[in-house]
C-alpha positions in Angstrom: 0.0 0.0 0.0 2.7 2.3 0.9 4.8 1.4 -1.8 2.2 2.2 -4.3 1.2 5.4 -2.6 4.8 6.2 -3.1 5.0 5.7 -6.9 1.3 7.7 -7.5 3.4 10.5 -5.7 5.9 10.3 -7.7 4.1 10.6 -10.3 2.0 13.3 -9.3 5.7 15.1 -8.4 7.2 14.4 -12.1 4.0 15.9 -14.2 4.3 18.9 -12.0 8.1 19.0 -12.8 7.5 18.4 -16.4 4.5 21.5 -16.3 6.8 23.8 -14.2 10.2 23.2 -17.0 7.4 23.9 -19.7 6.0 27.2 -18.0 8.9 28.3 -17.2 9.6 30.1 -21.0 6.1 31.4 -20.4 7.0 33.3 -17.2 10.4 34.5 -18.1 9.9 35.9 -21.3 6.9 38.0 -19.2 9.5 39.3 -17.0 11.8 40.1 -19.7 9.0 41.7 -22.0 8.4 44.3 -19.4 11.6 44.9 -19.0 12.3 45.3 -22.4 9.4 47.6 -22.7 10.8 49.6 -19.9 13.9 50.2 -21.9 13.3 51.2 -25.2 10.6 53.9 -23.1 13.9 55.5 -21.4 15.4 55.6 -24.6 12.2 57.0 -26.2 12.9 59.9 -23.4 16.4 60.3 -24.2 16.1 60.4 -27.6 12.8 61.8 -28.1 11.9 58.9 -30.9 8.7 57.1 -30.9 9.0 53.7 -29.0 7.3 51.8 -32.1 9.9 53.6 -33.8 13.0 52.5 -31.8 10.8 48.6 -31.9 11.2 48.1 -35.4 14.7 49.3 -35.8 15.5 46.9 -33.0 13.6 44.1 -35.3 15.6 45.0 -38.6 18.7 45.6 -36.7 19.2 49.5 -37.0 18.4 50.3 -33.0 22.1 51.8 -33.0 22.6 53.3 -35.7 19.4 55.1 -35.1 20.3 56.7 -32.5 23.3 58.0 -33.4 22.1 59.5 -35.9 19.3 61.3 -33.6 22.2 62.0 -31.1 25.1 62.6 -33.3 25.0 66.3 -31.7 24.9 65.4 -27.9 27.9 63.1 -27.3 27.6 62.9 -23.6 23.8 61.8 -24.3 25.3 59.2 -26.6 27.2 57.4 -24.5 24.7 57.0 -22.0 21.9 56.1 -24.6 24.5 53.6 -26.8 25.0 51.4 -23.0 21.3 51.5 -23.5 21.6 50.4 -27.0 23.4 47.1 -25.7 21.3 46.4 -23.0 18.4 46.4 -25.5 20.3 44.5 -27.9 20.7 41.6 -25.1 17.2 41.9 -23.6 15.6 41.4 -27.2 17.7 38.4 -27.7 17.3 36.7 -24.2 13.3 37.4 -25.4 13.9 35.7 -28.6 15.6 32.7 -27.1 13.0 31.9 -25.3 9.8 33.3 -27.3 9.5 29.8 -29.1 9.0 27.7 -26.1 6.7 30.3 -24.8 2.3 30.6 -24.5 1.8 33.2 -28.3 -0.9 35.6 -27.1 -3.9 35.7 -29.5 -4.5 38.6 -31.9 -7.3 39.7 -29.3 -4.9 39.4 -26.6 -1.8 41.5 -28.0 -2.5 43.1 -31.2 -1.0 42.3 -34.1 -2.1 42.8 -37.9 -5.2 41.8 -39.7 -5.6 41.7 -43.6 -7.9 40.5 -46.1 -6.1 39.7 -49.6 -8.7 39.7 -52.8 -7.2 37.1 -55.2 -7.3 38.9 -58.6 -9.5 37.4 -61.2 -8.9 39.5 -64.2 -5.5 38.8 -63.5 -5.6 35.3 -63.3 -8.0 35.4 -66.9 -5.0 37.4 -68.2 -2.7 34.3 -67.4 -5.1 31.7 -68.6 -5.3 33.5 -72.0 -3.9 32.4 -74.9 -4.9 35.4 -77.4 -4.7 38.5 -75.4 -5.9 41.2 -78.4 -7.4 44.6 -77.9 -11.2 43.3 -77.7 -10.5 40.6 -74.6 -8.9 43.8 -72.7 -11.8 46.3 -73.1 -14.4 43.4 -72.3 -12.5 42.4 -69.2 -11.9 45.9 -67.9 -15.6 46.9 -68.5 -16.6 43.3 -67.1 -14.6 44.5 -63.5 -16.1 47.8 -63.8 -19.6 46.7 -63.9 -18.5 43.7 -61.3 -17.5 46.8 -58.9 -20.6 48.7 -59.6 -23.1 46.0 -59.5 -21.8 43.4 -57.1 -22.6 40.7 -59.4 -21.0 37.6 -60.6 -17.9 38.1 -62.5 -18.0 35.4 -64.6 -21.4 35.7 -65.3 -21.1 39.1 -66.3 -17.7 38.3 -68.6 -20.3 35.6 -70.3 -23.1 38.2 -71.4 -20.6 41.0 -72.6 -19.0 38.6 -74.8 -22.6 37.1 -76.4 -23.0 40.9 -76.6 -19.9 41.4 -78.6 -20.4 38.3 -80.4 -17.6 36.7 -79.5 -16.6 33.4 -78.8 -15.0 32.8 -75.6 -13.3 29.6 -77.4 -11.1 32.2 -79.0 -9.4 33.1 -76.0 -9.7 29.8 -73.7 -9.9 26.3 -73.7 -10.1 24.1 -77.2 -11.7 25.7 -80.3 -14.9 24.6 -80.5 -15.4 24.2 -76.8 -18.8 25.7 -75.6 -19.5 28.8 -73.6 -20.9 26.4 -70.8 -17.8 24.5 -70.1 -15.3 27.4 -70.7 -17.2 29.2 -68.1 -17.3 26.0 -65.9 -13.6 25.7 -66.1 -13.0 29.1 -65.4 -15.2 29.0 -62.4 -13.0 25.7 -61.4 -9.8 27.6 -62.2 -10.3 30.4 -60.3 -11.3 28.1 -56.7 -8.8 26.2 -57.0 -6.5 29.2 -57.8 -8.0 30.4 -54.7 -7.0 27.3 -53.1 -4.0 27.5 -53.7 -3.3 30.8 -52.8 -3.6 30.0 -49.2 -1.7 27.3 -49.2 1.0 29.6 -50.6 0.3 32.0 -48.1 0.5 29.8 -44.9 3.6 28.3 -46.3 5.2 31.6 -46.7 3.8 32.4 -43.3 4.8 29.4 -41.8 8.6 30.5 -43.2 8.4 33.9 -42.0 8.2 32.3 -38.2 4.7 33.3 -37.4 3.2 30.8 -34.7 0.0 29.8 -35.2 -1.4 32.1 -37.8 -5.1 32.5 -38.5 -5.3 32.4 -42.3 -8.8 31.4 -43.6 -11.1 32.1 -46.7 -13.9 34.5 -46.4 -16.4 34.8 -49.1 -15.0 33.3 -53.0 -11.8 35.3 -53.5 -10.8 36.7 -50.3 -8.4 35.4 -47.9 -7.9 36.5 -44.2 -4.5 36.4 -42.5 -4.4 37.3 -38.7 -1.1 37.3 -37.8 -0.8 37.9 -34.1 2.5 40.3 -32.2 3.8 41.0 -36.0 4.8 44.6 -35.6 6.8 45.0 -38.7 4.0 45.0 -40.8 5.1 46.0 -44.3 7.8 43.5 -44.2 4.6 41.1 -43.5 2.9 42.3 -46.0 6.3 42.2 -48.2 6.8 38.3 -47.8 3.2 37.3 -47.7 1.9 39.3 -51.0 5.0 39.1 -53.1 3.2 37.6 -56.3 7.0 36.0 -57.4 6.6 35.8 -60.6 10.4 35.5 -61.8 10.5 36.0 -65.3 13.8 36.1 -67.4 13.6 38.6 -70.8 15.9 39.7 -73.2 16.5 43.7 -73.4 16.1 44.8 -76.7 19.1 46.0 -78.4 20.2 49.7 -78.2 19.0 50.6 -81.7 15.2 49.6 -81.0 15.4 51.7 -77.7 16.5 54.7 -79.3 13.7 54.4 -82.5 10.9 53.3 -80.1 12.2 56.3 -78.1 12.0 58.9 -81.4 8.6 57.5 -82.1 7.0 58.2 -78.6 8.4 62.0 -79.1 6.8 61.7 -82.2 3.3 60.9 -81.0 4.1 62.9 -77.9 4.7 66.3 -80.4 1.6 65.2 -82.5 -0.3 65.1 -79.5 0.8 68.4 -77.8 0.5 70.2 -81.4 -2.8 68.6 -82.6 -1.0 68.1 -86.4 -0.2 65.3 -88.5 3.1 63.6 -88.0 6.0 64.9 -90.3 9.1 62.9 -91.0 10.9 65.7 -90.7 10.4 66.5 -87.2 10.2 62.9 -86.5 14.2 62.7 -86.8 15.8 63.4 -83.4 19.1 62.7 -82.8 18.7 61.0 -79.3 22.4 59.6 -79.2 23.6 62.9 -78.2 21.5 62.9 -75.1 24.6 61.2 -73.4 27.3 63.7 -75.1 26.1 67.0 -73.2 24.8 68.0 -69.9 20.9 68.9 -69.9 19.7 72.1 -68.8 17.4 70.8 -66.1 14.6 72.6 -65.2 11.3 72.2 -63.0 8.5 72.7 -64.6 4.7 72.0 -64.2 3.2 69.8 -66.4 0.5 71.6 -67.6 3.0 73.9 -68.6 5.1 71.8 -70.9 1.2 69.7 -72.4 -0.7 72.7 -71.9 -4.2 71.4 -72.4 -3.0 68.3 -74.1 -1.9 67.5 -70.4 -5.6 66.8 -69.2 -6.5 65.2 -72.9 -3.7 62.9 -72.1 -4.4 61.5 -68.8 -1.0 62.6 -67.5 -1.4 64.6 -64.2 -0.1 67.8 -63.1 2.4 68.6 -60.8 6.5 69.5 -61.0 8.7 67.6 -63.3 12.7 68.0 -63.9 12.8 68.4 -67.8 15.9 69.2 -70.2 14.7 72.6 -71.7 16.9 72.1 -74.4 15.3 69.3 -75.9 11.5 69.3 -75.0 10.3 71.1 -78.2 11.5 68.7 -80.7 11.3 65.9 -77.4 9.5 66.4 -75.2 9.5 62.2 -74.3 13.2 62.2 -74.1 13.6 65.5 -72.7 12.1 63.5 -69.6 14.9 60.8 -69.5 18.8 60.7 -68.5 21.0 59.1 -69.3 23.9 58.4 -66.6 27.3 58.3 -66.3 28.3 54.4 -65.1 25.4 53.7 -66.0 25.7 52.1 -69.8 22.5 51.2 -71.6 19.5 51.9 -69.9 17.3 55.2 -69.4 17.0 57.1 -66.7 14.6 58.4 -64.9 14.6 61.3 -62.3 12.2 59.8 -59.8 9.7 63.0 -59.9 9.3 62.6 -63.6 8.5 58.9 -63.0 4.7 58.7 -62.5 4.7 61.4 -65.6 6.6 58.7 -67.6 4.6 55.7 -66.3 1.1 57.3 -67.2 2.5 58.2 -71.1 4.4 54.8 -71.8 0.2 53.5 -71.1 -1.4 56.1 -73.1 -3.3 54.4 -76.3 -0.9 56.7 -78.9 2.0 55.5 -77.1 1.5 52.2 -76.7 1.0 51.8 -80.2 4.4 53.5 -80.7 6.0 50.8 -79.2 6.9 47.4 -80.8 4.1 44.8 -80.3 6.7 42.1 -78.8 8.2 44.6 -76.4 7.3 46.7 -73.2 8.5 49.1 -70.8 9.8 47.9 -67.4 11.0 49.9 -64.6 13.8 48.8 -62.4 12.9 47.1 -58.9 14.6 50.7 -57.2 16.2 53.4 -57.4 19.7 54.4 -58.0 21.3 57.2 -55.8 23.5 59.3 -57.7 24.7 63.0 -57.7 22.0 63.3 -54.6 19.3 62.4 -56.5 17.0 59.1 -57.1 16.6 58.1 -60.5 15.0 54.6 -61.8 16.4 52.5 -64.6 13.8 52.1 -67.5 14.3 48.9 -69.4 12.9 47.8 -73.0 12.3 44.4 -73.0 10.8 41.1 -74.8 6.9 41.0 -74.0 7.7 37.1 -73.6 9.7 35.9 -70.9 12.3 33.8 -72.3 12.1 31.6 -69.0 10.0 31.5 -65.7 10.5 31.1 -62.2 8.3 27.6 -62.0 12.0 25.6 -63.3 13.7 27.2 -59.9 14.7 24.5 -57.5 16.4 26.2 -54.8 17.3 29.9 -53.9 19.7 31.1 -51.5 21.5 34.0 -50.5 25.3 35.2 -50.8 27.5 37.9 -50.6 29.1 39.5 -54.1 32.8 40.4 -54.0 31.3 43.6 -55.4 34.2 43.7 -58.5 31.6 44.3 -61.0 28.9 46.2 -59.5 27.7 49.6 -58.6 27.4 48.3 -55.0 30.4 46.3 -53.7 29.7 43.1 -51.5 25.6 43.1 -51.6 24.1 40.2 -50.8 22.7 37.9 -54.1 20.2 35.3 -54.4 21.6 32.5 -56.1 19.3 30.7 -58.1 19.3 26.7 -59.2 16.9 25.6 -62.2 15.7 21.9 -62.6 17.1 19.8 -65.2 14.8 21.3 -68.1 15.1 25.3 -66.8 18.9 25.0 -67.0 18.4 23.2 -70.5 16.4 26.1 -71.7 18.5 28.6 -69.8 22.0 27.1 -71.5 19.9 27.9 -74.9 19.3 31.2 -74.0 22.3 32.7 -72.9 24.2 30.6 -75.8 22.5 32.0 -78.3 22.7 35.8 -76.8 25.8 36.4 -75.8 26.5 39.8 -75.3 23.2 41.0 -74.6 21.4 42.1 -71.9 19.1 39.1 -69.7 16.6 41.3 -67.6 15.5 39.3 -64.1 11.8 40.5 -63.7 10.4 39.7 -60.6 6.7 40.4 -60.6 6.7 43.3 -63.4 9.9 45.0 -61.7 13.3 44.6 -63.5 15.8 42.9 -60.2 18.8 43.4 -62.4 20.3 43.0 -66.0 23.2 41.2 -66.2 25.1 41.0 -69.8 25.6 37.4 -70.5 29.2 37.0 -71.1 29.0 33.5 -72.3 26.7 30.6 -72.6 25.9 28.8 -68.7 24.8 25.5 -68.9 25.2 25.0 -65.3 21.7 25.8 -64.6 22.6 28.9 -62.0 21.4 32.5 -61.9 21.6 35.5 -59.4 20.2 38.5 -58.8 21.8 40.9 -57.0 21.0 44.7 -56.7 19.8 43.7 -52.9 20.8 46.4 -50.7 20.1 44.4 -47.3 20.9 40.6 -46.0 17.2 40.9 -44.9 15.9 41.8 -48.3 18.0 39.2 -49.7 16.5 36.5 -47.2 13.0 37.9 -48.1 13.3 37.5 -51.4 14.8 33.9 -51.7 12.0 33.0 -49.5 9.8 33.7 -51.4 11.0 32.4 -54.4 11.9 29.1 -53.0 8.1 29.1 -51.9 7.1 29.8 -55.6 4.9 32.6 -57.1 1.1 32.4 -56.2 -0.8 31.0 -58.7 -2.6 34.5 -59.2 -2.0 38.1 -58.0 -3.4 38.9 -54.8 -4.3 42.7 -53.7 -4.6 44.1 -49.9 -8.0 45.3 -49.9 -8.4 45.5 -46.1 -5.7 46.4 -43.5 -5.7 46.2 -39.4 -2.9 46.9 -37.4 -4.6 46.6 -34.2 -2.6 47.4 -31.2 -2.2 46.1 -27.7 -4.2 48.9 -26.5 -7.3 48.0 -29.0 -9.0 46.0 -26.9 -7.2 46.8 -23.9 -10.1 47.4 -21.3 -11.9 44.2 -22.4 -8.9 42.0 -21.4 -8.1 44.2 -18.4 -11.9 43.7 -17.0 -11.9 40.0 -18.4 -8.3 39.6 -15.8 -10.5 41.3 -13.4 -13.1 39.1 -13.6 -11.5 36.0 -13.9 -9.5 36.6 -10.8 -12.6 37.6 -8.7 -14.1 34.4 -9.8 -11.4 32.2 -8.8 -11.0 34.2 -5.2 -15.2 33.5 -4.6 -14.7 29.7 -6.0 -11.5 29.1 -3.4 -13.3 30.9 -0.8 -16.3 29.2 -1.0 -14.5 25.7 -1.4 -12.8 26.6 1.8 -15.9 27.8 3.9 -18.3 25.2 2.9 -15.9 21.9 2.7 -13.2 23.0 5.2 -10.1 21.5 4.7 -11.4 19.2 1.9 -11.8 22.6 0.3 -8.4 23.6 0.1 -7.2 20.3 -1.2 -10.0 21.1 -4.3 -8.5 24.7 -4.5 -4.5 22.6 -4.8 -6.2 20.7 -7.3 -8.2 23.3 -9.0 -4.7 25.7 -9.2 -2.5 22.6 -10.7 -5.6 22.2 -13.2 -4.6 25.5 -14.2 -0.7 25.0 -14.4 -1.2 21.7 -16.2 -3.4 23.2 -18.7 -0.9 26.4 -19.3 1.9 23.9 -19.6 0.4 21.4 -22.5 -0.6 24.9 -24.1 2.9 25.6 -24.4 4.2 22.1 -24.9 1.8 22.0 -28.0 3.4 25.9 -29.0 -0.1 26.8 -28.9 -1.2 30.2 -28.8 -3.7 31.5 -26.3 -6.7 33.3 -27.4 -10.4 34.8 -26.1 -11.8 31.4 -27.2 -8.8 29.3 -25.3 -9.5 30.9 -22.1 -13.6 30.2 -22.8 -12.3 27.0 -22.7 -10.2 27.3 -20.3 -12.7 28.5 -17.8 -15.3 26.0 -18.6 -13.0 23.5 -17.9 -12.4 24.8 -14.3 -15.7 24.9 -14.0 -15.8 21.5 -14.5 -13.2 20.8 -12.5 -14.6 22.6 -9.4 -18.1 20.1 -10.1 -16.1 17.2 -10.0 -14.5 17.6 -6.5 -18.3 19.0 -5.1 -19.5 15.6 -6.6 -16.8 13.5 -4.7 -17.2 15.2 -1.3 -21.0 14.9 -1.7 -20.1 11.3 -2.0 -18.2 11.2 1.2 -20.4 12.9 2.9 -23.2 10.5 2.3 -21.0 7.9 2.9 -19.8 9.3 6.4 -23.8 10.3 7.2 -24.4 6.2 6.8 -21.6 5.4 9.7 -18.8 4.3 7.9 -15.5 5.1 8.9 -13.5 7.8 6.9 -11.1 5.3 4.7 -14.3 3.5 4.0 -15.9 6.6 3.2 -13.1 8.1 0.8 -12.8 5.3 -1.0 -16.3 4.9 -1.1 -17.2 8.7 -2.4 -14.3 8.5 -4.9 -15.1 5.1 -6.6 -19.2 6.2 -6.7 -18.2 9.6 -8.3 -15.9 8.5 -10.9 -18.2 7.0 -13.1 -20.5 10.4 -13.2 -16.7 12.6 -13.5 -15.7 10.3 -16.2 -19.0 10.4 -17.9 -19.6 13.9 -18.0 -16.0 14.5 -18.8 -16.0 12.2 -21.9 -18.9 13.4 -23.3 -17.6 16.5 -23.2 -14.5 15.4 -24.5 -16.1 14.1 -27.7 -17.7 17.6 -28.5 -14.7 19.3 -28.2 -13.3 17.0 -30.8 -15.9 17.3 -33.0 -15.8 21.4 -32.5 -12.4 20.9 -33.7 -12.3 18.9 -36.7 -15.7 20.8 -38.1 -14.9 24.5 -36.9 -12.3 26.9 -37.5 -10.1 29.7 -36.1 -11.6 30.7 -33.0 -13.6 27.4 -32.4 -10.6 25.1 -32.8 -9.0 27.3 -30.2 -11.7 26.8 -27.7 -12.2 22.9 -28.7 -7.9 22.5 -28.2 -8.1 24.2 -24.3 -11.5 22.8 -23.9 -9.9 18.8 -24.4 -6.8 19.7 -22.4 -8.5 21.2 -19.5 -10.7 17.8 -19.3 -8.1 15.2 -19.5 -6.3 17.7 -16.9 -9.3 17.7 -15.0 -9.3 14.0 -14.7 -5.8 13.7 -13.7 -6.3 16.7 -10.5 -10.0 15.9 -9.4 -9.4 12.6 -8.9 -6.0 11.4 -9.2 -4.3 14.0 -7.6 -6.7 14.7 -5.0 -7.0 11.1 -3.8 -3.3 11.1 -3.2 -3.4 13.9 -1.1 -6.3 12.4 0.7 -4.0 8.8 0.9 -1.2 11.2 2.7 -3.7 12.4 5.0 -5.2 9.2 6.1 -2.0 7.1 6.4 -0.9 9.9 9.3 -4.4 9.7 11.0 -6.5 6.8 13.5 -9.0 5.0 11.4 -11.5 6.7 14.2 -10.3 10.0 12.9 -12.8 12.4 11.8 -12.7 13.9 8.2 -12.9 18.1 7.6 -15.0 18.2 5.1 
């Protein structure tokens, strides 16, 4: 008897051990949390930034350069605010050793950010459609216009606008012949599955970013919700999770069709501005000397240099850095620069670039340039001379590979001998077997040129190709941070998403949204468990407080497989939660009832203990299973917030089973082996 006793002690003492090793993550990183909050608010009053501010350079790594830049007047103030700097520095990285193993907070506990991607259909039709003329644009545009307006189906709507233009939709998907029915049925299947598929790319990518337990779930058709709870750098978020990735390799075209396409957009431009018919003879502008002279730059406004062509055009006003010298006979050109070390490509002085974006789309314009090539802007800007300029790049409309063959992508560091920008980091990228077949084909039969790396519409870089590479390998450099080289190899290594997605609705909700609810919720809890002990105590004595032991190691046992499980506490967990030690409080009230009864009938009070817990542990386990089997059901048929409250609703009732009986008849066993079997019982 003893000897058993002994090893039910035991085991009572090694799950508390166990639960106290897996809390204690929990409680540490609390303590350090408000430490670290301390901290970075005495440097906010030192150095008068913003603590959110000081927060995310601490996340990106910039917390010390920051503030010497805000204090590089105030040395004294420096030094005292830089050995704050490395007390942060180690704070933040005791918090991040032990964040993992710690209880994640809910979105409705700490804040975090909340956005609703729209998966874009028009886009994805563009993708799936193999003859892409003038007619298919104008009926999708008008089809999303009247979708906006109206509310109504999409697809539906695409279907009567093309019986109204009598076309076939055979013409642009599916099989010749095919009818409108099943195009329209496979487009419909297309774009769910699309769908589909989207958020399976997003939780990967989320999973990769190091989000713990993210809420990403579909709402309506084409709409996907991502909760991601105590991310507080949210554009990098947004960065990772909504980067389409659509890597695409295309040739530039060759300097020759640069500089005509570039004389027949000033062309059009003058013909435009002047209202006349083209002439040859002010159609020949000798753009190659561009990069002999210095322009006279000036600022002008817009209307000033279009007049009222500016508002027939679309292009809107505002200040743009023109050469004066060439605007009348170039006024396209007169826009552009061309730089020193920086052989090839145009220009563009970063306030004439939305000027330049909205002509290169204008109808005239467009029809200036050659119908197998297009107008891509480089993925930044360059710094030079103090000012930002970004590259503009003419290449092939068709990609001459795609990102689908890539296989791996990681990130280096250049030696820098042949770039603007020594020792950035690079992605390195490795094609399958039939990528770096085609990509050997490419570069073998182009040497010399320029290979533009497009990743989603934005040129990354464009490398000459010095010689054929049949080793499958590419890079893209032009990174100007380890962090946005990391980004962007994750994501590629995750692949593009099978359609591009849009941010229609963004919440960065803060700790203090919500903030009185989960201080009154604290408060109420903890007035509720100071009745329940009080009550256990006055109206089943010292019975009482062995429930309240047993009702408190509930508690702990629960916390513990919730961080075991890296589980992440929500408003629905702690329902759960609750209920359970509501439960748990019911099952030690049915087992002293028990006793009572059994002590009432004159038996003595072993008899009677083993007599109340044996008759009461049918009803606990009954109650306790049935529950059991709801919660599971809640979990495989629910989502989000009811999984949450089915997960701590199941661990709280196998806990309960283990405290409320186990445990407490342990205790009891301790008791009664020290006492006379005449003894009386406080209960």
């Amino acid at each position: 008897m003893q000897r058993r006793l002994l090893y039910r002690t035991l085991l009572v003492v090694v799950v508390v051990v166990v639960a106290l090793y897996q809390l204690y993550p929990t409680v540490r990183v609390s303590g350090l949390e408000g430490k670290l909050e301390r901290q970075l608010t005495e440097l906010s009053r030192i150095t008068g930034a913003p603590v959110a501010d000081l927060r995310s350079a601490l996340a990106t790594g910039e917390l010390e350069g920051k503030v010497r830049r805000l204090l590089a007047d105030e040395p004294g103030t420096l030094d005292r605010a830089t050995a704050l700097v490395r007390q942060i520095i180690r704070t933040h990285e005791a918090v991040g050793s032990l964040q993992d193993r710690a209880i994640k907070k809910g979105l409705d506990l700490q804040g975090g950010t909340y956005l609703v991607y729209e998966v874009d259909i028009p886009g994805l039709l563009d993708q799936l459609a193999h003859n892409k003329d003038e007619r298919f644009q104008e009926i999708v545009r008008a089809s999303v216009a009247e979708m906006q307006a109206t509310g109504g189906d999409f697809f539906d709507i695409l279907r009567r606008r093309f019986d109204e233009s009598n076309l076939r939709l055979s013409r642009y998907f599916g099989k010749m012949g095919e009818s409108d029915d099943k195009i329209i049925s496979d487009l419909r299947r297309e774009a769910e599955d699309a769908v589909d598929r989207t958020l399976e790319k997003l939780r990967y990518r989320i999973d990769q970013f190091g989000v713990s337990e993210p809420a990403i779930h579909k709402q309506g058709a084409h709409r996907i919700v991502v909760e991601l709870a105590g991310v507080h750098d949210v554009e990098r978020a947004k960065r990772i999770i909504g980067t389409t990735a659509l890597l695409e390799f295309k040739l530039e075209k060759d300097p020759q069709v640069v500089q005509a396409t570039i004389s027949a957009i000033d062309r059009t431009l003058r013909r435009i501005r002047s209202g006349q018919a083209d002439t040859t003879a002010l159609a020949r502008i000798d753009t190659t000397q561009r990069a002999s002279r210095k322009a006279e730059e000036a600022e002008v406004d817009v209307s000033e240099l279009f007049g009222q062509a500016a508002e027939q055009v679309g292009v809107d006003t505002g200040q743009v850095v023109v050469d004066r010298q060439t605007f009348e006979e170039a006024p396209f050109s007169s826009l552009l620069r061309q730089l020193p070390g920086v052989t090839g490509e145009i220009a563009v002085p970063v306030q004439n670039m939305r000027t330049v974006d909205r002509l290169l789309k204008l109808p005239e314009i467009q029809n200036a340039i050659p119908r197998d090539a297009e107008f891509l802007w480089s993925s930044k800007p360059i710094r030079l001379g103090g000012s930002d300029y970004y590259l503009l790049y003419l290449v092939n409309r068709n990609p001459e590979l795609v990102g689908k063959y890539i296989t791996a992508a990681n990130v280096r560091v250049g030696a820098g001998e042949s770039s603007l920008r020594g020792n950035e980091p690079r992605v390195t990228l490795t094609l399958d077997t039939q990528g770096a077949r085609i990509f050997a084909r490419v570069t073998g039969a182009n040497v010399g040129k320029k290979l533009a790396i497009v990743l989603d519409g934005r040129v990354a870089s464009a490398p000459v190709i010095r010689e054929r590479i049949p080793s499958g390998n590419a890079q893209i450099d032009g990174l100007d941070t380890m962090e946005e080289a990391k980004d962007l190899a994750l994501v590629l290594r995750t692949g593009a998403l099978p359609a591009p997605v849009e941010v229609i609705e963004e919440r960065t909700v803060g700790p203090s949204l919500g903030q009185d609810s989960i201080d009154k919720g604290q408060k109420a809890a903890i007035v509720g468990a100071i009745l329940v002990v009080l009550f256990m105590v006055f109206y089943y004595r010292g019975s009482g407080l062995i429930a309240d032991f047993a009702l408190a190691l509930n508690i702990v046992l629960i916390l513990a497989a919730l961080a075991a499980f890296r589980a992440t506490l929500t408003m629905p967990g702690i329902a759960g939660i609750t209920l359970t030690i509501g439960m748990a409080v019911d099952a030690n009230v049915l087992i002293f009832e028990r006793i009572r009864e059994e002590l009432r009938t004159g038996k003595t009070v072993r008899a009677a203990v083993d007599a109340g817990f044996s008759r009461a542990f049918v009803t606990i386990l009954d109650a306790n299973v049935t529950t059991l089997l709801t919660a599971l059901v809640l979990y495989q048929f629910g989502t989000g917030p009811i999984r949450g409250f089915a997960v701590t609703l199941s661990i709280g009732l196998i806990a309960n089973m283990f405290t409320a009986v186990f445990v407490a008849r342990v205790i009891y066993d301790h008791i009664l082996a020290r006492k006379p079997v005449t003894a009386s019982l406080s209960i």
